[in-house]
SERO-4910 file (N, C-alpha, C, O; in steps of 0.05 Angstrom, whole numbers):
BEGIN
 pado doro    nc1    nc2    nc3   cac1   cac2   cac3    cc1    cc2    cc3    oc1    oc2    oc3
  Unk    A   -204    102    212   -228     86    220   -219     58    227   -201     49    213
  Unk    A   -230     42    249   -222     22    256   -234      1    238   -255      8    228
  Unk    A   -226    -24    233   -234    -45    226   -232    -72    230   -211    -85    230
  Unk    A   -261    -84    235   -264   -105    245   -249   -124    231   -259   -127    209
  Unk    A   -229   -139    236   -218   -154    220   -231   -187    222   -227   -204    204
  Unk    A   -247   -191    247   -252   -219    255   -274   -239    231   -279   -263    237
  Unk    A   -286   -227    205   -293   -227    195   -280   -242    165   -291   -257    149
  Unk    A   -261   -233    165   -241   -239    133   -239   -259    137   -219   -263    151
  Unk    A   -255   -283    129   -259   -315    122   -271   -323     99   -281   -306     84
  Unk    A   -273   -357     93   -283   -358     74   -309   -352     74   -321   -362     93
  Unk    A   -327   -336     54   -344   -325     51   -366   -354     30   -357   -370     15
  Unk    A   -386   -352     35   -413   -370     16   -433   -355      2   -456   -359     -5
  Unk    A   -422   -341      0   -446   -314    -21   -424   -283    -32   -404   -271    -24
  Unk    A   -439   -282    -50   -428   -256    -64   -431   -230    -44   -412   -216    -36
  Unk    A   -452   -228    -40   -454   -211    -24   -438   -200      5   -428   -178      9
  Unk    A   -441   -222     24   -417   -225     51   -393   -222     33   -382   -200     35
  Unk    A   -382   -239     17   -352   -215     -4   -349   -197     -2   -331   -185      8
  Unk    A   -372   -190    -16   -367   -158    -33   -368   -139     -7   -364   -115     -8
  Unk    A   -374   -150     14   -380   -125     49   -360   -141     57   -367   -130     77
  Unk    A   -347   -152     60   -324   -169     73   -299   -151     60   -286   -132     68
  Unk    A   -299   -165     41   -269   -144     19   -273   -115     21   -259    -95     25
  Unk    A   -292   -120     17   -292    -82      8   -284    -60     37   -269    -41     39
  Unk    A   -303    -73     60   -305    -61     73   -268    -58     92   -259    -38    102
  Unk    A   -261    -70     91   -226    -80    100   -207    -60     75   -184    -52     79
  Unk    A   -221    -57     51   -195    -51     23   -210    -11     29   -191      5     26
  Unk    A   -230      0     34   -237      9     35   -236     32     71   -238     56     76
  Unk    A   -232     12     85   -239     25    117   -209     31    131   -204     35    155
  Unk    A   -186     31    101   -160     39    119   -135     51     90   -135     42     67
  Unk    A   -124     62     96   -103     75     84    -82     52     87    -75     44    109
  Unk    A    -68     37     53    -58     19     55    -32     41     55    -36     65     49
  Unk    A     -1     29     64     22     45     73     45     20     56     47     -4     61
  Unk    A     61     36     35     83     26     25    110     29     53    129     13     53
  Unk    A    106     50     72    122     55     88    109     56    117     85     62    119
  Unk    A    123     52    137    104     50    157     85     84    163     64     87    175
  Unk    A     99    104    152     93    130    161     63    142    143     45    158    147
  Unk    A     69    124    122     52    126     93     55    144     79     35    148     65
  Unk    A     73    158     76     88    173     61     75    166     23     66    180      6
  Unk    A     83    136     26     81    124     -1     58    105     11     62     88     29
  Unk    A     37    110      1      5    100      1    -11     93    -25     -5     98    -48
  Unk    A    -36     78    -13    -58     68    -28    -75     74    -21    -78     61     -1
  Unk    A   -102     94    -26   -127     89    -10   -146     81    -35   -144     82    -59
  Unk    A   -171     69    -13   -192     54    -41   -210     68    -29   -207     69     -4
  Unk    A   -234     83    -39   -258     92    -31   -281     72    -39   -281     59    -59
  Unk    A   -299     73    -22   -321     55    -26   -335     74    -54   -351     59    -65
  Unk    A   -334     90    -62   -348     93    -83   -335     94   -118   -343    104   -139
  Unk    A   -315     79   -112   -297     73   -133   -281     91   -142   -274     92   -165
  Unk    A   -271    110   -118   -250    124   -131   -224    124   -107   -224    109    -88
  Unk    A   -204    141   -112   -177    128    -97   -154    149   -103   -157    165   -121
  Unk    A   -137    148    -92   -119    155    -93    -87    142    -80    -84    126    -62
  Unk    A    -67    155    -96    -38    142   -107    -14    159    -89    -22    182    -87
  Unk    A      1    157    -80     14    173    -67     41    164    -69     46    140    -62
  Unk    A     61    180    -78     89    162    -76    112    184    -72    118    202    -87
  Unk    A    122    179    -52    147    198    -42    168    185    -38    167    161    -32
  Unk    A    199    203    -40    227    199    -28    232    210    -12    217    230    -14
  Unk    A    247    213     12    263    225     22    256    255     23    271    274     19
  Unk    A    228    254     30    215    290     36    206    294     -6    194    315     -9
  Unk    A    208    286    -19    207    287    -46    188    277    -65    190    255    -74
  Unk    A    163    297    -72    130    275    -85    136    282   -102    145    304   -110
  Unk    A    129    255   -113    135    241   -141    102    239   -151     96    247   -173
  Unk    A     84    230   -136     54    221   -148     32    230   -124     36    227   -100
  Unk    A     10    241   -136    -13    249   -111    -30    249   -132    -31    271   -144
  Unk    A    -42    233   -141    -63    229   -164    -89    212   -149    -91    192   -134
  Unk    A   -107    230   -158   -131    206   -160   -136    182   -177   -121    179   -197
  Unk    A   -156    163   -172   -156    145   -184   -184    133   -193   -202    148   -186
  Unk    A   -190    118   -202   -219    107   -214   -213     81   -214   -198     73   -232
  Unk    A   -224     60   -193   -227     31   -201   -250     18   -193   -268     24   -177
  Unk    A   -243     -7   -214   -270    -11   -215   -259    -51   -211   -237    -59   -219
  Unk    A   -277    -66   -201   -271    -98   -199   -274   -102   -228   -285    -86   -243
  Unk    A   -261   -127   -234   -262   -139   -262   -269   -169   -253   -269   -183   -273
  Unk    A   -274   -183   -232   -289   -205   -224   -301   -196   -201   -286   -194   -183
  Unk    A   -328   -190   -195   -351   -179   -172   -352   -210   -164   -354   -210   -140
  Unk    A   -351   -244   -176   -352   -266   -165   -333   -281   -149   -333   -304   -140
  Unk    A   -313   -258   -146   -290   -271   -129   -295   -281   -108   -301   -260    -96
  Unk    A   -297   -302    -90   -302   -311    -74   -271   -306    -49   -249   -312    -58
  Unk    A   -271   -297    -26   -252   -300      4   -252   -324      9   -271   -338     15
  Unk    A   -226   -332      5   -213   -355     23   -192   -356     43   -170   -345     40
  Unk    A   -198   -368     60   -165   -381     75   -151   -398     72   -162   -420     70
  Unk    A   -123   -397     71   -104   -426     64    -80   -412     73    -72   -389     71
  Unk    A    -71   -432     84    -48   -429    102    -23   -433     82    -20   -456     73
  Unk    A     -2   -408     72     13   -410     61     50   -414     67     70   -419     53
  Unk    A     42   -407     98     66   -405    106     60   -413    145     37   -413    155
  Unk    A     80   -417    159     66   -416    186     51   -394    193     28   -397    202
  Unk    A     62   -371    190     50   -341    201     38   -327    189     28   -308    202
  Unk    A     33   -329    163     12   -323    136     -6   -334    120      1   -348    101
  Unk    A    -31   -327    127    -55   -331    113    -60   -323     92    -68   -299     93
  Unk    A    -60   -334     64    -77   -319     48   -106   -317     46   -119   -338     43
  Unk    A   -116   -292     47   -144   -288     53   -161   -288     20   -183   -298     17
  Unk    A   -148   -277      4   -161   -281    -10   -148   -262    -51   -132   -243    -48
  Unk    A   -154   -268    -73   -144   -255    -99   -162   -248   -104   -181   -251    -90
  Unk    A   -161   -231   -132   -180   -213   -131   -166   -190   -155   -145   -178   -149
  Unk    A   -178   -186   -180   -169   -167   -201   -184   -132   -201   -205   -127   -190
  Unk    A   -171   -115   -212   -183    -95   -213   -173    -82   -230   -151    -87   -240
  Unk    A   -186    -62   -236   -176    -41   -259   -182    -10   -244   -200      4   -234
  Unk    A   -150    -10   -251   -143     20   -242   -135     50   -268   -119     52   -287
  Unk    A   -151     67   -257   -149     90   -288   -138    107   -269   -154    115   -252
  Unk    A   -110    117   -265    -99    145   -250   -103    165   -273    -98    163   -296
  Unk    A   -120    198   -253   -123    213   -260   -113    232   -259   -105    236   -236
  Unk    A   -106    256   -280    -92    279   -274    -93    298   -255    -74    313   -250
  Unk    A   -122    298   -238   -124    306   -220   -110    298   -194   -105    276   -185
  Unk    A   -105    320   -186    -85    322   -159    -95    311   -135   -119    306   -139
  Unk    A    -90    307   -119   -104    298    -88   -112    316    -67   -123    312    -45
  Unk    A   -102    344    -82   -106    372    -58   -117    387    -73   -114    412    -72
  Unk    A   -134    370    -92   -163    387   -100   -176    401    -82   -175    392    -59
  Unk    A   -190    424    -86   -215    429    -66   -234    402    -66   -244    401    -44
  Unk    A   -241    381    -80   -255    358    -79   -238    338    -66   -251    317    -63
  Unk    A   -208    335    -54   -197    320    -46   -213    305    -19   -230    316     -4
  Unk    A   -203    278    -19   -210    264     11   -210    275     34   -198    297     32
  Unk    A   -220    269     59   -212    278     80   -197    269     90   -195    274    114
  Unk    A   -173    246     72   -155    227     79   -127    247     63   -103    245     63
  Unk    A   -141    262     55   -115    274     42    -89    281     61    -92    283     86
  Unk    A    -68    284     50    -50    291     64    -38    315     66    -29    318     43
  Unk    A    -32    339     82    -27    356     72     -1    366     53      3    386     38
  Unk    A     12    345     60     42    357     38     38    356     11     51    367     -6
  Unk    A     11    336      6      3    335    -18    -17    364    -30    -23    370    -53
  Unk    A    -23    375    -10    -41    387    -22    -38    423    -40    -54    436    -54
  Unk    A    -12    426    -31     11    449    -51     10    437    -78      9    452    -98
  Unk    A     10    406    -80     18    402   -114      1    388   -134      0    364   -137
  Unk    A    -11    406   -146    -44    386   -148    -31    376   -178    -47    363   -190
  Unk    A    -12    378   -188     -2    377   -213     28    358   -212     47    354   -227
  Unk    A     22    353   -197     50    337   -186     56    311   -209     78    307   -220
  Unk    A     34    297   -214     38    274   -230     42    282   -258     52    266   -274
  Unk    A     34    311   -265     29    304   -304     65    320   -302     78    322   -323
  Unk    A     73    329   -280    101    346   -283    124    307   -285    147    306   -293
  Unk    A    111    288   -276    133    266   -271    129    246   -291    148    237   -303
  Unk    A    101    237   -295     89    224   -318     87    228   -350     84    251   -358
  Unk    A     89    208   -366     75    215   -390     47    209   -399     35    204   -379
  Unk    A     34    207   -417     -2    208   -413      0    178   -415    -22    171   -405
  Unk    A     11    159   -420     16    127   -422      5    126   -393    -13    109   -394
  Unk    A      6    133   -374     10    127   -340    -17    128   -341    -29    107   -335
  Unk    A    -33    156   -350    -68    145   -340    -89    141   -367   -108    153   -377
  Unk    A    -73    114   -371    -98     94   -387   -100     81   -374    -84     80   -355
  Unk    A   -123     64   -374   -136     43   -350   -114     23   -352   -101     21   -373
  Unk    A   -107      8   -328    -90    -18   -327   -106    -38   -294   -117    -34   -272
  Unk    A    -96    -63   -313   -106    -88   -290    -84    -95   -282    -62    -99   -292
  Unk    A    -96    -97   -256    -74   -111   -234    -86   -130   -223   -110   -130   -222
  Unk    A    -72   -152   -213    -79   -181   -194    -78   -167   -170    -60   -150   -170
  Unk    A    -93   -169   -147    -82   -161   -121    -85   -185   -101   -107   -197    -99
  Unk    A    -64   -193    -86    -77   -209    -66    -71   -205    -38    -50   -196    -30
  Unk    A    -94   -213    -19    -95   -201      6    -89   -216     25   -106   -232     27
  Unk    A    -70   -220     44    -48   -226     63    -62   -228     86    -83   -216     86
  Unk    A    -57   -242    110    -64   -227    142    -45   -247    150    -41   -270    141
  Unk    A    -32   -230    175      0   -244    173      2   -226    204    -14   -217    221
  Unk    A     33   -227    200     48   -207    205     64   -194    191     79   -208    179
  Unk    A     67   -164    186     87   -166    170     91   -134    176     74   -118    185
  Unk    A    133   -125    164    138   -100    168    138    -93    136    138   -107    115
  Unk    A    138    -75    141    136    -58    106    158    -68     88    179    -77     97
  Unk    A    154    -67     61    167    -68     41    197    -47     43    221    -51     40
  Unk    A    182    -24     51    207     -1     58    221    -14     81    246    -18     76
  Unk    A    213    -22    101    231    -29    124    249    -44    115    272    -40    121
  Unk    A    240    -67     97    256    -92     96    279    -82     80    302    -87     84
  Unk    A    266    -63     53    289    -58     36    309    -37     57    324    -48     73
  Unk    A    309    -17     57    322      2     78    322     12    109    325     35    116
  Unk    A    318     -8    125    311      1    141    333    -23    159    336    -47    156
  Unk    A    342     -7    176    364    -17    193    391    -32    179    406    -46    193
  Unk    A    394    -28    153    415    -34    134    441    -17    143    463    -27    142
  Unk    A    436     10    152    465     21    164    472      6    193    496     -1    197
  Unk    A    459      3    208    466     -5    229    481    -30    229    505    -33    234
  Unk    A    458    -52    222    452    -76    222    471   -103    198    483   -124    203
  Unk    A    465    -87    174    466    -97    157    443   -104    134    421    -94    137
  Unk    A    446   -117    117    420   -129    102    413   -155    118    426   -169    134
  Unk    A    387   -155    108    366   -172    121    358   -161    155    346   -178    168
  Unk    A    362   -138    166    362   -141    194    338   -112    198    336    -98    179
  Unk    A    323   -106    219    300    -82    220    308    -75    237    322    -88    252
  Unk    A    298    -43    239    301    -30    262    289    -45    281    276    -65    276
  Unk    A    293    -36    304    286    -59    330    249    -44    335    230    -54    347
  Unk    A    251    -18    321    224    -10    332    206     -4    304    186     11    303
  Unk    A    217    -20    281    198    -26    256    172    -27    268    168    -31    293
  Unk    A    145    -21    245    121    -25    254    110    -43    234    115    -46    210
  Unk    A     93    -55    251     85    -91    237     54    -91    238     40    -90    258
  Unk    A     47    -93    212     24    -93    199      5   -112    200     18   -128    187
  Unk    A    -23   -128    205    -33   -152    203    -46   -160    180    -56   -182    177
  Unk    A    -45   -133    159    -58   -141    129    -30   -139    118    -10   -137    131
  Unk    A    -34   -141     85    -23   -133     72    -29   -145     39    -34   -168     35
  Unk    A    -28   -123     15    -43   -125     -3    -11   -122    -19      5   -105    -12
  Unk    A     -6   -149    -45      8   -146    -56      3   -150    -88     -4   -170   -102
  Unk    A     10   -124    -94      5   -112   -126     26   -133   -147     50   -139   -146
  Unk    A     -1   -141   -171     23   -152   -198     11   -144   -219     -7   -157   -230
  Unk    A     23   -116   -225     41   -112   -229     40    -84   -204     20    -76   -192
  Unk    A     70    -75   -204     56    -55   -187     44    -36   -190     46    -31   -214
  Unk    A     23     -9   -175      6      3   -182     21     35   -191     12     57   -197
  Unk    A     45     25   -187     62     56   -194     73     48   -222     84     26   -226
  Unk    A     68     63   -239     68     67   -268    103     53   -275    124     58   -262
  Unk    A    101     40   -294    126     36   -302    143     50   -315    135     70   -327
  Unk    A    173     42   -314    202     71   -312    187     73   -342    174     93   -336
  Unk    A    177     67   -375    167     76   -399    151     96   -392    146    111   -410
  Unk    A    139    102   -366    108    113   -365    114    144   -346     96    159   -338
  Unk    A    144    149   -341    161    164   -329    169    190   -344    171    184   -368
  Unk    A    172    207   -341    186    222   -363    221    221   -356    230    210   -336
  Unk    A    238    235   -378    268    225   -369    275    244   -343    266    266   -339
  Unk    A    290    232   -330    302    237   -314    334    234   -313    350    221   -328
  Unk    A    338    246   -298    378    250   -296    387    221   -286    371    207   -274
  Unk    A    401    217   -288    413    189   -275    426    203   -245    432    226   -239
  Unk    A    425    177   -230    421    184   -201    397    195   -197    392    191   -174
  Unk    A    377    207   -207    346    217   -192    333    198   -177    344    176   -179
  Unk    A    317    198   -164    294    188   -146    284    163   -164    290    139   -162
  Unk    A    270    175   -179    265    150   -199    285    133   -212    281    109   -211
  Unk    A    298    139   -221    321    113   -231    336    100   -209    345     77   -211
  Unk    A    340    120   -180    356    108   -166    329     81   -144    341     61   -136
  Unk    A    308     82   -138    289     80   -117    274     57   -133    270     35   -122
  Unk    A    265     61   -155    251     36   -173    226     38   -170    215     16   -169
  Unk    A    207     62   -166    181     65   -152    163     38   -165    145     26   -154
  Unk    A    177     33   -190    157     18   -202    153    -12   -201    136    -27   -213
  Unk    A    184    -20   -175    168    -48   -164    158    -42   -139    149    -63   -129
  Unk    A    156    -19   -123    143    -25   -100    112    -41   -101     92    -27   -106
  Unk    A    110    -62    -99     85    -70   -105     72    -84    -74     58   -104    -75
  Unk    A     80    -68    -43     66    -85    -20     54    -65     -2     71    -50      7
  Unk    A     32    -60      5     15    -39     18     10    -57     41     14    -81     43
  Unk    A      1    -37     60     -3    -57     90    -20    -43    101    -23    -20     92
  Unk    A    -32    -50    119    -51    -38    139    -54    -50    157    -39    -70    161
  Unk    A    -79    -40    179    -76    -39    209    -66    -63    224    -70    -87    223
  Unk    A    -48    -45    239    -27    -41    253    -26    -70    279    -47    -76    290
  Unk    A      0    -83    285     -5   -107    294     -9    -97    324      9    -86    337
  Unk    A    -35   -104    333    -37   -101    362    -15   -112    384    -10    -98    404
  Unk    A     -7   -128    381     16   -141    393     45   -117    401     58   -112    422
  Unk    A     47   -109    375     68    -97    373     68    -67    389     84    -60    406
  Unk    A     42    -48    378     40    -41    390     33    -35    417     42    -13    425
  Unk    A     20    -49    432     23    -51    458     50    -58    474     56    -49    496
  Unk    A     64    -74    459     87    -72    471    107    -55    467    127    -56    482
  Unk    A    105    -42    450    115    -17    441    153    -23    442    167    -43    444
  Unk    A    157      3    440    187      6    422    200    -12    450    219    -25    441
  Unk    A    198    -14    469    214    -17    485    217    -47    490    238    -57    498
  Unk    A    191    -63    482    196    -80    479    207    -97    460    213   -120    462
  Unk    A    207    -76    435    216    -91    406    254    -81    415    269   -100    410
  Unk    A    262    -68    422    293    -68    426    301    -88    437    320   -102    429
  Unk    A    283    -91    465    293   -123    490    290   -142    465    311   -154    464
  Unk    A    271   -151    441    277   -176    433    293   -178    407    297   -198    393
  Unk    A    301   -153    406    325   -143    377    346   -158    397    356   -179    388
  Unk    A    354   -150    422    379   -158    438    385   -185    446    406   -195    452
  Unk    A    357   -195    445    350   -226    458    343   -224    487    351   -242    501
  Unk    A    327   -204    498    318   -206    522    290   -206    527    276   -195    545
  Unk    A    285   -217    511    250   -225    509    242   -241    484    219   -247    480
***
């Protein structure tokens, strides 16, 4: 679903908030990766779901239950950087549930690789993972490429610090403290070298959403010409 973004300003009433935020945290599938492999979604009726993969490899497809812990948060703008706005903070409480995401009751956001393992989380977790926990979240509008890109992404070629030339660049982005993937205590053991000890699921803490018009329109061909310096 598309979303109006021209809206996310400072707000003078509770109400324009609560349809301002909601409707933006709510009207898109946030993406730890550009493909969204590793996701966030928020449902307008307070429920959600968790998604976290490696390398073809699910680790979490849980639903979720949250609920605001300040409904008086007020949206702001302030210029934190040249090319990033912060739009606005904002707390919540999140309860992940044992239930799977490829319930017969699942989203119509569901994904299908998720939907073989409705048990996926209580096989990786211990019951510590779904007691309620609060998180700070705060909401970005920027530019920006994923958390995954930056960490791995054009590191063989390039080196560190460098992106694929056809990375995909986001104009939100929602950054979790702490992050919303259960901490390595909240894990069951694992082998050394596994997914989890080797990957750290549990600082990914940066979700993004829709997609920078810019970029896409100019598409891959033009993000190579200005990887090379010809644009």
């Amino acid at each position: 679903m598309a979303t109006d973004t021209t809206n996310i300003t400072k707000d003078t009433t509770t109400d324009n908030y609560s349809h301002t935020l909601l409707s933006l945290l709510c009207s898109n599938r946030w993406r730890w990766d550009s493909a969204g492999y590793s996701a966030i979604i928020f449902n307008a009726d307070h429920t959600g779901e968790l998604k976290c993969a490696s390398d073809s490899s699910y680790f979490i497809g849980a639903k979720f239950e949250w609920k605001a812990k300040d409904p008086n948060t007020r949206c702001w703008q302030a210029t934190t950087t040249d090319t990033t706005q912060l739009q606005c903070q904002f707390v919540i409480e999140i309860t992940l549930q044992k239930q799977g995401v490829g319930s017969p009751s699942g989203t119509a956001q569901t994904d299908p690789a998720y939907t073989f393992l409705p048990h996926l989380q209580t096989t990786h977790l211990n019951d510590e993972a779904f007691l309620p926990k609060i998180f700070t979240i705060r909401l970005e509008k920027g530019r920006f490429a994923t958390q995954c890109d930056r960490l791995y992404g054009g590191k063989t070629w390039y080196g560190a610090n460098r992106l694929d030339p056809w990375a995909t660049w986001f104009s939100f982005k929602l950054v979790f403290d702490p992050s919303p993937y259960p901490p390595r205590k909240e894990w069951k053991d694992f082998q050394a070298g596994s997914f989890p000890e080797g990957t750290h699921f549990w600082e990914w803490n940066e979700f993004y959403s829709v997609e920078n018009e810019d970029e896409v329109s100019d598409g891959v061909v033009g993000a190579i010409k200005r990887s090379i310096g010809l644009s």
